[in-house]
C-alpha positions in Angstrom: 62.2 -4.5 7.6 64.0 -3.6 4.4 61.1 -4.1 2.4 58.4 -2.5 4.5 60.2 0.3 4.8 60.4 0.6 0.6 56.9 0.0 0.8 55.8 2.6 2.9 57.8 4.8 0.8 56.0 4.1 -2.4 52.6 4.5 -0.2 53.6 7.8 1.5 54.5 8.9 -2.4 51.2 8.0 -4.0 49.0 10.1 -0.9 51.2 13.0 -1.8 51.0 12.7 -5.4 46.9 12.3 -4.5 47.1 14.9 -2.7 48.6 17.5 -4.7 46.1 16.4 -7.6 43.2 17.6 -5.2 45.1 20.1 -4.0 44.7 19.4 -0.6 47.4 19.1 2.4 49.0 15.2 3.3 48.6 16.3 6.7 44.4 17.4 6.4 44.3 13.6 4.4 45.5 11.6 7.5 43.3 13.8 9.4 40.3 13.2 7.2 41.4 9.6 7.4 42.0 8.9 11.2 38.7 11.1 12.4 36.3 8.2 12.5 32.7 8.6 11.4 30.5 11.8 12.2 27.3 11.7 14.0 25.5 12.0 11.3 27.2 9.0 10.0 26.7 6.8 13.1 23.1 7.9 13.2 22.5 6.5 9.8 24.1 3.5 10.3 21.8 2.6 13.1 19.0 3.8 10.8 19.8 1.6 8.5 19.5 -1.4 10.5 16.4 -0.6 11.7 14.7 0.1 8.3 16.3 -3.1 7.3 14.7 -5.2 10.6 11.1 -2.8 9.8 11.2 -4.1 6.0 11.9 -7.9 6.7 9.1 -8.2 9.4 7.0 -6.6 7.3 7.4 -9.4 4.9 9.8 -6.9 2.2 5.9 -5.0 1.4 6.6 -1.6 2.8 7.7 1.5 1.8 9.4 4.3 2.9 6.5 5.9 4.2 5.4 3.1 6.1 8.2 2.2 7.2 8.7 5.5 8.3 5.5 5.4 10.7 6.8 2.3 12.1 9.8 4.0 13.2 7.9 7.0 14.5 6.0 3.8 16.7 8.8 3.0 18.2 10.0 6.7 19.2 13.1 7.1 16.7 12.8 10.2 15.4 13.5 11.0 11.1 12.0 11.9 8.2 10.5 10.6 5.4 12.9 11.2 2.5 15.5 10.0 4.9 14.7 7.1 5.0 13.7 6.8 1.4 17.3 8.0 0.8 18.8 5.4 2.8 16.5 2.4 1.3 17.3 4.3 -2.4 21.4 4.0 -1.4 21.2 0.6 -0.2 18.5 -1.4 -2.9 15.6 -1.4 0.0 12.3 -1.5 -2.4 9.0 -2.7 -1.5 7.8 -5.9 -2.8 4.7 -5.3 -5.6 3.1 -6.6 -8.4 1.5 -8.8 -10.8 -1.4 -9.7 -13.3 -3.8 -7.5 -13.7 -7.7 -8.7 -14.2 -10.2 -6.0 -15.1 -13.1 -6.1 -12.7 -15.6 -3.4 -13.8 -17.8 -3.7 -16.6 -19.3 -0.4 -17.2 -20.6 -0.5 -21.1 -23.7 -2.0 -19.8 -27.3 -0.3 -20.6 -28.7 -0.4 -16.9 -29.4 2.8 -14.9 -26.1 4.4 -12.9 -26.8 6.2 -9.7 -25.4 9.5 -9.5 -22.3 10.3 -7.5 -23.7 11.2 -3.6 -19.7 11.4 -1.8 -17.9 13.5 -4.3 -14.4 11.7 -3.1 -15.4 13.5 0.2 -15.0 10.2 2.4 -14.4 11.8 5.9 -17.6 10.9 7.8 -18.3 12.1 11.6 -19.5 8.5 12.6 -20.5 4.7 11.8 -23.3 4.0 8.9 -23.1 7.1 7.3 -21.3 6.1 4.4 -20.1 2.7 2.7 -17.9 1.7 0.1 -17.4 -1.4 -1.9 -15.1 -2.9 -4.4 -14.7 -6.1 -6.3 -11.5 -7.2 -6.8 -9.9 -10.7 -7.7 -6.6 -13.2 -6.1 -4.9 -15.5 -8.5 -4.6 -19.2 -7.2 -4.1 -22.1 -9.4 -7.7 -22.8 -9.9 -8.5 -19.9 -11.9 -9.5 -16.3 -10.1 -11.0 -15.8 -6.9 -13.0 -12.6 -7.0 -13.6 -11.3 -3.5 -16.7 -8.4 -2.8 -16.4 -6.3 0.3 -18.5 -3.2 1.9 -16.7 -1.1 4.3 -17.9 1.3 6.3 -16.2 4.5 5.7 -16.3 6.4 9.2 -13.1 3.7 10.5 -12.6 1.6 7.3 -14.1 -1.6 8.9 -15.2 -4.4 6.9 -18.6 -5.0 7.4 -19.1 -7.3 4.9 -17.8 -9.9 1.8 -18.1 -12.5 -0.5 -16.0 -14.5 -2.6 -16.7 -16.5 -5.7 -15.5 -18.0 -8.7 -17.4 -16.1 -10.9 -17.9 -12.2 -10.5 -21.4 -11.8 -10.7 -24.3 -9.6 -9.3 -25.0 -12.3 -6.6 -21.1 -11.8 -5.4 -21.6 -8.4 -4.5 -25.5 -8.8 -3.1 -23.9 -11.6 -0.6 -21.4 -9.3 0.5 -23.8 -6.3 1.2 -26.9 -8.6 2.6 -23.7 -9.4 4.9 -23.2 -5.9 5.5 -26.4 -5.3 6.7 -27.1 -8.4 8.7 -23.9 -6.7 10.8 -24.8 -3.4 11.4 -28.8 -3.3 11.0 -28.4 0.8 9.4 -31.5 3.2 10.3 -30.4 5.8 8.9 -30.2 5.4 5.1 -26.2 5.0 4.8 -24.7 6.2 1.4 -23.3 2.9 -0.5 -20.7 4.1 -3.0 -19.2 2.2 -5.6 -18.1 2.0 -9.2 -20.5 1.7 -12.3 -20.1 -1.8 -12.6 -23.0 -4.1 -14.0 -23.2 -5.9 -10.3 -23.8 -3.4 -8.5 -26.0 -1.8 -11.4 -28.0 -4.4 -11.4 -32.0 -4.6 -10.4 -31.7 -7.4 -7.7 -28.7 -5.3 -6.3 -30.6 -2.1 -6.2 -33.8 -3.9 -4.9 -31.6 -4.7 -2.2 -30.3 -1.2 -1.2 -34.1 0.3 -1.7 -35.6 -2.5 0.4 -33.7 -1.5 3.6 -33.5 2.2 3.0 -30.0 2.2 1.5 -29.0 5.4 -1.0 -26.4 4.4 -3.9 -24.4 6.3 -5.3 -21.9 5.6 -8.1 -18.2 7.0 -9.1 -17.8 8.9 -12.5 -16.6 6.7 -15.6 -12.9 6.1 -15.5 -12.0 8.8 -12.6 -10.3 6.2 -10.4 -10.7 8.6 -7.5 -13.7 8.5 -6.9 -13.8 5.4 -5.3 -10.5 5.9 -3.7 -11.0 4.5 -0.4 -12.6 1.2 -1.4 -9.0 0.9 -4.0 -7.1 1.3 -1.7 -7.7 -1.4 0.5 -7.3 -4.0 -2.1 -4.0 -2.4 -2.9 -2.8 -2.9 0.6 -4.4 -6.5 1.0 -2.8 -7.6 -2.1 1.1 -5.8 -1.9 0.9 -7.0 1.9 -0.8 -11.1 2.2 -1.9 -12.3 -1.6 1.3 -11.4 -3.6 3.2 -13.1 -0.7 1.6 -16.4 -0.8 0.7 -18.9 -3.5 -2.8 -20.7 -3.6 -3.2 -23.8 -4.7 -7.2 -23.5 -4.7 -9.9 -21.1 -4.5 -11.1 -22.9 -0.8 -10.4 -20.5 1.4 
């Protein structure tokens, strides 16, 4: 008893001696001490372990603002920065990456098309516009370059193709797929970049031939075919830099 008694002491001596440095009462310390954790503190807390259970089902790919949506999904009500605050304080990041392949060859000499959207994607229904990309997944074979049209008005996939070589019959497949699906009568707008495939006179032949108007983004403006990125930047942050493939067989 002796000795806990010194002890306290010494401990009672060093909050004082704290205290008087900060200039603040012994009395408002224990208070500040003993009061438990606000609301606000509680509410973070609970936060926090959901973000944490939204981010590991989500396979450790979102972000804050996804993650953020989620929560809104299941009625718990914050904000954005909140949450990007909380994932900041605690080491939360989304999962991205990798190698980089270049996948548009524009220094060709073949005709362009001129640009028909104007990054104005918001259509008022189905077949009105299309957009396609070509874009590439690393297995252990060597790249896998993967075509796709999608149709603008709900972002549906309407058509692909995948090859190991990324040439003008990848991205024909993936549009004679296209078109096969949704039989258009009413000469669609197909957007894309200025690459070589899709400059090409069998791919054109192919739009003409079933009444289909192309249009083409401006050189280097990475907007303009916005839409069609960003699907390929969801597809590969959320399934191919998750997995490892072993061949090009899908």
């Amino acid at each position: 008893m002796k000795f806990q008694f010194i002890d306290q002491n010494k401990k009672t001596h060093k909050v004082q001696t704290l205290c008087q440095m900060f200039g603040v009462t012994s009395s408002g310390y224990y208070q500040w001490k003993n009061r438990g954790k606000s609301n606000r503190e509680t509410e973070n807390d609970f936060l926090l372990e959901k973000i944490k259970e939204t981010y590991e089902l989500n396979r450790c790919v979102y972000g804050s603002p996804r993650i953020t949506q989620a929560l809104h999904r299941e009625a718990i009500i914050c904000s954005q920065p909140r949450v990007a605050r909380l994932m900041r304080a605690h080491g939360i990041v989304a999962k991205t990456q990798r190698k980089f392949k270049a996948t548009t060859n524009s220094n060709h000499t073949l005709p362009v098309a001129a640009d028909l959207v104007g990054q104005a994607f918001g259509v008022d229904g189905p077949n009105r516009l299309w957009v396609g990309d070509i874009n590439y997944i690393d297995t252990d074979e060597g790249w896998l370059y993967l075509a796709k049209v999608m149709d603008a008005y709900n972002r549906e996939i309407i058509g692909w193709s995948v090859d190991k070589r990324m040439t003008k019959d990848l991205v024909i497949k993936a549009m004679d797929r296209a078109i096969r699906k949704r039989k258009p009568t009413e000469s669609p707008i197909f957007h894309s970049d200025r690459g070589s495939q899709y400059a090409s006179y069998a791919f054109r032949r192919l739009l003409v031939n079933n009444h289909i108007r192309q249009s083409m983004s401006g050189k280097g403006n990475c907007y303009d075919n916005a839409m069609a990125e960003s699907f390929f930047k969801t597809l590969k942050t959320e399934l191919i830099y998750q997995n490892k493939y072993q061949t090009r067989h899908i």
